[in-house]
C-alpha positions in Angstrom: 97.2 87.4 89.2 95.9 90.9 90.0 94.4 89.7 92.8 97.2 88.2 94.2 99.8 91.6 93.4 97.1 93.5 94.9 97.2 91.5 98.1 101.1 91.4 98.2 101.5 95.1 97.8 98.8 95.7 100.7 100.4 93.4 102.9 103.4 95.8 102.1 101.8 98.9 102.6 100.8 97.7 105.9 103.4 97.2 107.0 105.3 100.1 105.9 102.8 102.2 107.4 102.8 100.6 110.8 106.6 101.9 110.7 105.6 105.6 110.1 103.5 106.0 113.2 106.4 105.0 114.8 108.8 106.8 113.1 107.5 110.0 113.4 108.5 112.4 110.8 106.6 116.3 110.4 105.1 117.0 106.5 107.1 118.7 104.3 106.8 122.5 105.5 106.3 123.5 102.2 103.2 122.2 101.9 101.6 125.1 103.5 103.5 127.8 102.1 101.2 128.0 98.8 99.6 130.8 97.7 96.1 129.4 97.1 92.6 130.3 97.6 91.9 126.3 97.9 93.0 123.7 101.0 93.5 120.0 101.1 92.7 118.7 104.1 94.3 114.9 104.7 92.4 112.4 106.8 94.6 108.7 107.0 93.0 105.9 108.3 93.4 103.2 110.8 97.1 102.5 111.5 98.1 105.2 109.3 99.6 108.9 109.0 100.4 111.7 106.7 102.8 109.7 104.9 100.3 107.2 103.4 99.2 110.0 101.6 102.6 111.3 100.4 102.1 110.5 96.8 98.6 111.9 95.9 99.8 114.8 98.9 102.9 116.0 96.6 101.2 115.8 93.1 98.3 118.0 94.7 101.0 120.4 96.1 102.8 120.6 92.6 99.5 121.8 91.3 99.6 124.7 94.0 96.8 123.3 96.3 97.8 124.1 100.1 98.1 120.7 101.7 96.7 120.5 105.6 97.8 117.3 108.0 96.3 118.0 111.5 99.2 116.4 113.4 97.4 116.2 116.9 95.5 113.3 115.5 96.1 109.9 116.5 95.3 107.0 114.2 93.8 104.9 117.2 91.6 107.1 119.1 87.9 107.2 118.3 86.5 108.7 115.2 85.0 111.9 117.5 87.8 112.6 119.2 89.9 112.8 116.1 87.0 114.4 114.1 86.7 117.0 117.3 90.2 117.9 116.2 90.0 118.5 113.1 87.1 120.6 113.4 88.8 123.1 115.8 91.9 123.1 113.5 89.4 123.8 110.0 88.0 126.7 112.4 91.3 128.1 113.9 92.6 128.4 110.8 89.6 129.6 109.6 89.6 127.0 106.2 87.6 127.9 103.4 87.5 126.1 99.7 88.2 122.8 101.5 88.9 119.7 99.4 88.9 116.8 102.6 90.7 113.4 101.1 90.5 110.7 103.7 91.0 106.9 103.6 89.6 104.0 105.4 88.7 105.2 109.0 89.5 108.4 107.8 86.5 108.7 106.0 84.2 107.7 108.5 86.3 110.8 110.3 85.1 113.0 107.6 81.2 112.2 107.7 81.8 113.1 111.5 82.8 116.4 110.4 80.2 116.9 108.0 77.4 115.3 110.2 78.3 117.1 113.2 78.6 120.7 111.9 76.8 123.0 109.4 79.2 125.5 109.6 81.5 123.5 108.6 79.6 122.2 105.6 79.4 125.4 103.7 83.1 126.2 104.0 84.1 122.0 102.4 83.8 122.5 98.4 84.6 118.5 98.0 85.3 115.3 100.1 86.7 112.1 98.8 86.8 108.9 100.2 88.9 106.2 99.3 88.5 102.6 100.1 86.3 103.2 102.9 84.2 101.1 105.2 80.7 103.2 105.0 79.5 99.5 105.6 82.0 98.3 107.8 84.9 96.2 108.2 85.4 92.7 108.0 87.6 92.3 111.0 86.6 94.4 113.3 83.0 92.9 114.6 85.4 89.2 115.4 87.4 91.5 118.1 86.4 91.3 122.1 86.0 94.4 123.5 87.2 97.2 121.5 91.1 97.5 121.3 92.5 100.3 119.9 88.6 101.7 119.0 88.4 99.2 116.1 85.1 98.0 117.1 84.2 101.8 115.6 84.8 100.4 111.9 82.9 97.0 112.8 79.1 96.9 110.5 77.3 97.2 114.1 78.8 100.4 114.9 76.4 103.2 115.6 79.1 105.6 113.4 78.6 102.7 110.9 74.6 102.2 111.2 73.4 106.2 111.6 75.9 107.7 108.9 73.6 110.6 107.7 72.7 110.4 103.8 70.9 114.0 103.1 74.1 115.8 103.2 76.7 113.5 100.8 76.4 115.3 97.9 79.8 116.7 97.5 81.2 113.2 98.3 83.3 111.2 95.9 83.3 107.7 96.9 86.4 105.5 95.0 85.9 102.1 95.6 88.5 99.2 94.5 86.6 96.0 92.4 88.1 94.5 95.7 89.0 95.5 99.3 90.4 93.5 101.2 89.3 94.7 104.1 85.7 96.6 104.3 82.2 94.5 103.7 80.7 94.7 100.2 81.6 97.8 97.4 80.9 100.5 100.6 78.9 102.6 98.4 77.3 105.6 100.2 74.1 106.4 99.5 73.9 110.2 97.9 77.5 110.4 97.4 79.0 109.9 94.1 80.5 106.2 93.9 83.3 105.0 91.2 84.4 101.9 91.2 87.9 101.4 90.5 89.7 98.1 88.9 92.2 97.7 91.3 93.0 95.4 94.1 93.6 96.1 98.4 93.0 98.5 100.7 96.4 100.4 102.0 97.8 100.0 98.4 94.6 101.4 96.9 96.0 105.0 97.8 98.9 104.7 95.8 97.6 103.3 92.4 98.4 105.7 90.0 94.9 105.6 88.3 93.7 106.3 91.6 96.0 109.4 92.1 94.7 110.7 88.3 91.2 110.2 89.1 91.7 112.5 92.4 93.4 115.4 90.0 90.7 115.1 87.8 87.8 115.2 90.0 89.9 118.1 92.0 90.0 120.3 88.6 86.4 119.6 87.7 84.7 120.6 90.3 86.9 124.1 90.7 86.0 124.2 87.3 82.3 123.5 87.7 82.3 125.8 90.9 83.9 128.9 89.0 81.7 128.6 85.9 78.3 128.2 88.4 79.7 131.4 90.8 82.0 133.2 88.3 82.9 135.7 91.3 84.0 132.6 93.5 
């Protein structure tokens, strides 16, 4: 039965995202103006905007986190050209304290970023990764050619086969007991991995234990960060 609610509400979620990149709406501006040493960074995945992380988004906000969306990104261009863009918006803005949550592509976006510049490294306190496909994804090796960069996500890709492992160590990997979409558990190796009991892929983002266990791994490592560089 969980399996099959799980599969439902993805299918919905789908869906309903779809509708949002066409529908184009701007993030609440309110979302920047916080007075906060930390920034969230969003990173959606495949077929997906800022809205697929409205829930966990808000909740972070209401906790007086400043909440980034780089806007200029596009959910089907390639994982360097989006990664390319975030990077020149983290250093325009000149981010530090940087808490990166990404989803599905999104987090094969964020290794980009932390692969592809030390700078950038020392300024990102946390990145967390949520249902994503570090081993690849189940449809994407079937396509021909490579429509809409998906063959990126397949388990051949060279983003998929070279991700670096000596620098994961402020990764949270959350994995549903089932994704309907990415090969195996995607654990990454060096990162932290959790395995969650839920069921789907686009869903998985909105499952409330999921949205708890962001907050909490949020709060403990501010907490771990301030009692380890009390001047921080």
């Amino acid at each position: 039965m969980n399996f099959l609610i799980g599969l439902i509400e993805d299918i919905y979620y789908i869906i309903k995202n779809f509708i949002t990149t066409i529908i184009l709406k701007s993030p609440p501006e309110e979302w920047l103006q916080v007075d906060s040493k930390y920034n969230v960074l969003i990173v959606p995945g495949f077929g997906a905007n800022w809205e697929a992380f409205y829930n966990i988004a808000k909740e972070l906000h209401e906790m007086e986190f400043r909440i980034h969306i780089v806007k200029e990104v596009n959910p089907y261009e390639s994982i360097n050209v989006s990664g390319d863009k975030i990077l020149n918006y983290i250093n325009n803005n000149k981010l530090d304290n940087l808490i990166i949550i990404s989803h599905s592509k999104g987090a094969l976006i964020s290794k980009y970023i932390l692969d592809n510049s030390r700078e950038i490294t020392n300024d990102v306190l946390l990145v967390i990764t949520i249902g994503a496909p570090f081993q690849g994804a189940k449809a994407a090796k079937y396509f021909v050619g490579n429509p809409l960069n998906l063959k990126e996500i397949s388990p051949d890709s060279n983003y998929v086969k070279n991700l670096r492992t000596d620098n994961n160590e402020n990764i949270v990997n959350l994995i549903p007991k089932r994704n309907f979409r990415t090969i195996g558990r995607s654990k990454l190796e060096g990162a932290k991995n959790i395995i969650i009991d839920c069921y789907g892929h686009s869903n998985f983002l909105h499952k409330k234990e999921v949205i708890e266990k962001i907050k909490s791994i949020i709060n403990n490592k501010i907490l771990n960060t301030l009692f380890l560089n009390p001047q921080s």
